[in-house]
Backbone as a chain_set.jsonl record, in Angstrom:
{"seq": "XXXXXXXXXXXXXXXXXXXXXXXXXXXXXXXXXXXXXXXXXXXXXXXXXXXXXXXXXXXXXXXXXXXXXXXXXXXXXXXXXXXXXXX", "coords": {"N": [[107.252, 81.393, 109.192], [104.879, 82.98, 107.188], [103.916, 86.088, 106.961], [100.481, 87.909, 106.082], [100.672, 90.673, 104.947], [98.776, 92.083, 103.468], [96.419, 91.828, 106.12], [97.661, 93.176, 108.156], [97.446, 96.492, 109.898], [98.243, 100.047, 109.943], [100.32, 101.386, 112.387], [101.661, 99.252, 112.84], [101.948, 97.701, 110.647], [103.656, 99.341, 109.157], [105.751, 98.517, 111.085], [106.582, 96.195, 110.711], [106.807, 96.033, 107.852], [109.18, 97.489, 107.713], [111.068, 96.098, 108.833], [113.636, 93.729, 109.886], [112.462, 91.499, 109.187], [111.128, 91.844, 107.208], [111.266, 90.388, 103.577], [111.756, 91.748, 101.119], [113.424, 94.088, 100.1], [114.254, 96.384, 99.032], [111.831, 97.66, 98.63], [111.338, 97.924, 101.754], [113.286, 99.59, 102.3], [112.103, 101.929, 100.907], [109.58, 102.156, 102.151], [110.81, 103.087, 104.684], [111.547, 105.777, 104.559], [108.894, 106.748, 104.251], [108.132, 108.614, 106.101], [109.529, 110.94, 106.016], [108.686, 112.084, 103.781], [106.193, 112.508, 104.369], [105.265, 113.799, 106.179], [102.984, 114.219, 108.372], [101.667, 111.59, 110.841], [99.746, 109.934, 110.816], [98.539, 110.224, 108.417], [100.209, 109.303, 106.357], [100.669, 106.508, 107.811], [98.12, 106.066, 106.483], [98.629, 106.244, 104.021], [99.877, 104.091, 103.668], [98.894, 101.542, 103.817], [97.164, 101.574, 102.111], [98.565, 101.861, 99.407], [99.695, 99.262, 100.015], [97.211, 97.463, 99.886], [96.656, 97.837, 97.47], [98.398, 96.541, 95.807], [100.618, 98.376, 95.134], [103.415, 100.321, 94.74], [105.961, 101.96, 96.613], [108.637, 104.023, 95.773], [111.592, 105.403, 96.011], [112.941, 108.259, 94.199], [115.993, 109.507, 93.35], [117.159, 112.118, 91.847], [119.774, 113.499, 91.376], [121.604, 111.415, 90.895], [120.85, 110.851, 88.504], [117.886, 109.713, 88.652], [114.767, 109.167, 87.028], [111.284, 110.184, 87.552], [108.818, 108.167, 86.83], [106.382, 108.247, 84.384], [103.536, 107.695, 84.913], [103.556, 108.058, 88.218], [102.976, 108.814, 91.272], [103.535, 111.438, 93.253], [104.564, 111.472, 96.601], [106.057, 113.013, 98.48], [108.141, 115.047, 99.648], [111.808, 113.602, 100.286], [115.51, 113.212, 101.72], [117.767, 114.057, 99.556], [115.672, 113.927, 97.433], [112.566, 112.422, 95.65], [109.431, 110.94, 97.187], [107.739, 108.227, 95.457], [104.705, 106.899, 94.676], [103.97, 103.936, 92.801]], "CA": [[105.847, 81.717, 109.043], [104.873, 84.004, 106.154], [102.595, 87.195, 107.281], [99.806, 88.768, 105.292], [100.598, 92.194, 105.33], [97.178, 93.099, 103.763], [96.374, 92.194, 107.638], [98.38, 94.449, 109.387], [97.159, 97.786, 109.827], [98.568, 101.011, 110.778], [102.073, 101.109, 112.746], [101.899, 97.001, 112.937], [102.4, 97.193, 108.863], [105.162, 99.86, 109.211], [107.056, 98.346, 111.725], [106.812, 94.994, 110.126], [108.092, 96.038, 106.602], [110.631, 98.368, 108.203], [111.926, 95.283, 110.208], [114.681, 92.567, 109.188], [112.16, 89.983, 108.944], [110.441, 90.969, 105.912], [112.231, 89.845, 102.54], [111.44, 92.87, 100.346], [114.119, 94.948, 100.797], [113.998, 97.769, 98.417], [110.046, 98.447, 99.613], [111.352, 98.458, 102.805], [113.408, 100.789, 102.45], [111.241, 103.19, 100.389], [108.7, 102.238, 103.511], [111.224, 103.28, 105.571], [111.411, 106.839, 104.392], [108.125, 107.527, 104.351], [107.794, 109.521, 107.25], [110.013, 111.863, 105.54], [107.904, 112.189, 102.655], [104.437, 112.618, 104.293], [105.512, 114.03, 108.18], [101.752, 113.352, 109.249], [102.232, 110.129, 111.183], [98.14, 109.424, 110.26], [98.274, 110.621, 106.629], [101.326, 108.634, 106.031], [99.896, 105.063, 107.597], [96.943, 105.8, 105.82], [98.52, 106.21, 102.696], [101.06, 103.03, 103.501], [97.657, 100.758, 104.068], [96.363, 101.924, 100.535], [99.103, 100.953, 99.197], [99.295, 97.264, 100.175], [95.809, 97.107, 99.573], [96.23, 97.995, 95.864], [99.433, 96.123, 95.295], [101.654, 98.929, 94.363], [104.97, 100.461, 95.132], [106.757, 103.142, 96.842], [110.029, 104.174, 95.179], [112.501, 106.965, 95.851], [113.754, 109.103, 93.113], [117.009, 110.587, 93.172], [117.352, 113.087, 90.5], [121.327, 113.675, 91.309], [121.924, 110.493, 90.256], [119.729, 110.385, 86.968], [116.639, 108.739, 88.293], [113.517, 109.784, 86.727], [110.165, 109.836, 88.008], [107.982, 107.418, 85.578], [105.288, 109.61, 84.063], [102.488, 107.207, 85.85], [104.18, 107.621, 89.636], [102.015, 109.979, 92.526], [104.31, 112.167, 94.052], [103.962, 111.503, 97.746], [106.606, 113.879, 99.208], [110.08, 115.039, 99.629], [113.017, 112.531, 100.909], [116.638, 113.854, 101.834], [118.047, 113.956, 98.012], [114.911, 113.12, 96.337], [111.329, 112.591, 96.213], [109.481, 109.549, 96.779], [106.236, 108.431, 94.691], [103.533, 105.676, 94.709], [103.507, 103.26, 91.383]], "C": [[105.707, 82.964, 108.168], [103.693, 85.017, 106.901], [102.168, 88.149, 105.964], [100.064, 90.043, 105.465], [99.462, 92.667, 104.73], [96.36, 92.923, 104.865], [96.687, 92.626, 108.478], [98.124, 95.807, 108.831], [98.002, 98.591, 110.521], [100.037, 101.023, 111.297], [102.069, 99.674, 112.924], [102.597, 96.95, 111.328], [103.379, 97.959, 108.506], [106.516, 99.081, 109.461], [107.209, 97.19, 111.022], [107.336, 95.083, 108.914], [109.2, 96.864, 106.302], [111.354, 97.272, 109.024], [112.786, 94.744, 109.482], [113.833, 91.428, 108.449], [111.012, 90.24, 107.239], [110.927, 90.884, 104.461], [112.374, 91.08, 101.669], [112.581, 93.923, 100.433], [113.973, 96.168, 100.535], [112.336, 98.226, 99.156], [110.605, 98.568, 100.965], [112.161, 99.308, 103.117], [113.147, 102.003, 101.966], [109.947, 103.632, 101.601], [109.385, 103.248, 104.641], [111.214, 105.443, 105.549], [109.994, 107.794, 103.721], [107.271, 108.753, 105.079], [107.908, 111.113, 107.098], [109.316, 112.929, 104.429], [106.326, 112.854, 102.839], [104.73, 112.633, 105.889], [104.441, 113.728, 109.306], [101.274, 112.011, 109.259], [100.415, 108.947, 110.56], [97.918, 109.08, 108.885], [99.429, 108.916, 106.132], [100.907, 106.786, 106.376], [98.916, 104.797, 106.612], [97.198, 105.135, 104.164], [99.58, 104.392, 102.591], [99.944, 101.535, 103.497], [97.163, 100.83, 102.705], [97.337, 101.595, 99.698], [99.498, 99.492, 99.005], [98.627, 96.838, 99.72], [95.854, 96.796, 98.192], [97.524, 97.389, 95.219], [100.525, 96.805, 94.31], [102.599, 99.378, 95.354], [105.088, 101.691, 95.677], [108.246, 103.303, 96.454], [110.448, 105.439, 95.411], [113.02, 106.956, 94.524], [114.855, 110.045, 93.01], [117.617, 111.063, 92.066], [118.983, 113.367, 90.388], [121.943, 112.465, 91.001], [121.579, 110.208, 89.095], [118.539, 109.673, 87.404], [116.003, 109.65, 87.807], [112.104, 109.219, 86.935], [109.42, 109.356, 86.822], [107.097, 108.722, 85.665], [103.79, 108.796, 84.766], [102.46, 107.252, 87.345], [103.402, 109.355, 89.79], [103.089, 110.132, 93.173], [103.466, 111.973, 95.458], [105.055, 112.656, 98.533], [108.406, 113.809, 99.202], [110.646, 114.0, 100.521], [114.335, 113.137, 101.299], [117.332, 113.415, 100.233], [116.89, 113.312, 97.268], [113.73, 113.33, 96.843], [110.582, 111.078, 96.231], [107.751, 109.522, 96.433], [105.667, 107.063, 94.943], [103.537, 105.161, 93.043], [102.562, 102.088, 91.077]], "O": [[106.404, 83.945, 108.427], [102.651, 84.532, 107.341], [102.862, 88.8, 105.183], [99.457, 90.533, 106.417], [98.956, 93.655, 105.263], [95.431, 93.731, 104.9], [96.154, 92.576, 109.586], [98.43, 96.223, 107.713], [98.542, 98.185, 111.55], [100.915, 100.635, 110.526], [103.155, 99.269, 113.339], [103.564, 96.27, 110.985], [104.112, 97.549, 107.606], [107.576, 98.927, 108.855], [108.353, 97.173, 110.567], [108.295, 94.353, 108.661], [109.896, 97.012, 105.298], [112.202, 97.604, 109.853], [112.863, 95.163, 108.327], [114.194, 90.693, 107.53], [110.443, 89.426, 106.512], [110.903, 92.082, 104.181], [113.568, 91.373, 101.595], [112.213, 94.811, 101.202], [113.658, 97.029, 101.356], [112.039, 99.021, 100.048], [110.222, 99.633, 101.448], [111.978, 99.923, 104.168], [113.703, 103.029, 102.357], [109.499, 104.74, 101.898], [108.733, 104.024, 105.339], [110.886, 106.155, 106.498], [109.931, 108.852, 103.095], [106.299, 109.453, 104.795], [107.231, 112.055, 107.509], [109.418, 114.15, 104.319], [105.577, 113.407, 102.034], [104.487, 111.71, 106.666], [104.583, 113.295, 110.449], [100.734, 111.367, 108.359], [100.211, 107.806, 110.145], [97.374, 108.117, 108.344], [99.122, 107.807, 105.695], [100.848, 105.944, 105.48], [98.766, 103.738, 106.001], [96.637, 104.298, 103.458], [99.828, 103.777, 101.554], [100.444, 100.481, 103.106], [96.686, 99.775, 102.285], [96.882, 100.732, 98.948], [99.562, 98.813, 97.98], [98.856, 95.843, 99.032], [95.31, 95.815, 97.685], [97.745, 97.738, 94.059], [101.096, 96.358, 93.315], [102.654, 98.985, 96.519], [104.335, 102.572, 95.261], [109.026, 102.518, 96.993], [109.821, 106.449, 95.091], [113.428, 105.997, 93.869], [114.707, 111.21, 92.642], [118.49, 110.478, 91.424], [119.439, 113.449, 89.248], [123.147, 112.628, 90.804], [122.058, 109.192, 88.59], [118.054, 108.938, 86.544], [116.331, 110.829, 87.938], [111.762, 108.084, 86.603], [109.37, 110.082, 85.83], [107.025, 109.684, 86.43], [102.933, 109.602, 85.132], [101.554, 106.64, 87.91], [103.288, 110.369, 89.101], [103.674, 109.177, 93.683], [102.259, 112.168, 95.606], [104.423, 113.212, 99.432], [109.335, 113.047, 98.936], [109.974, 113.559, 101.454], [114.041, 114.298, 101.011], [117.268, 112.221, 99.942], [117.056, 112.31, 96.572], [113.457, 113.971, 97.858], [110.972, 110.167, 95.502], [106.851, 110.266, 96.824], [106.368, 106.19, 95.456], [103.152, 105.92, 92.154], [102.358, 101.747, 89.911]]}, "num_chains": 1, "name": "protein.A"}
């Protein structure tokens, strides 16, 4: 059964694309470290809901490896080696 995630709100749309079951992997694990990024558990759904909504991305950037932040990407907050942004 496929789930809409622009119908899950709030920690329902966390836990669900932090889980096994949803295919995406890389988003889920840029999902996964958003907590890190944006420590207020409110701010941080809010912004993970606005997201979805608008069909864009969360990506970490680790600079000790060579990534580089595109010049269109919203800094959302620090990560452990890195920072991670909205595209």
């Amino acid at each position: 059964m496929k789930i809409d995630i622009k119908k899950l709100k709030g920690i329902d749309l966390y836990y669900y694309i932090t889980s096994d079951e949803y295919p995406d992997k890389d988003f889920s694990e840029a999902v996964s470290l958003l907590m890190y990024a944006q420590p207020n558990k409110d701010e941080a759904l809010k912004l993970l809901e606005e997201v979805v909504k608008k069909g864009k991305r969360l990506v970490a950037i680790y600079p000790g490896t060579g990534d580089v932040a595109p010049q269109r990407a919203e800094f959302v907050g620090d990560i452990p080696d890195g920072a991670l942004y909205v595209l």
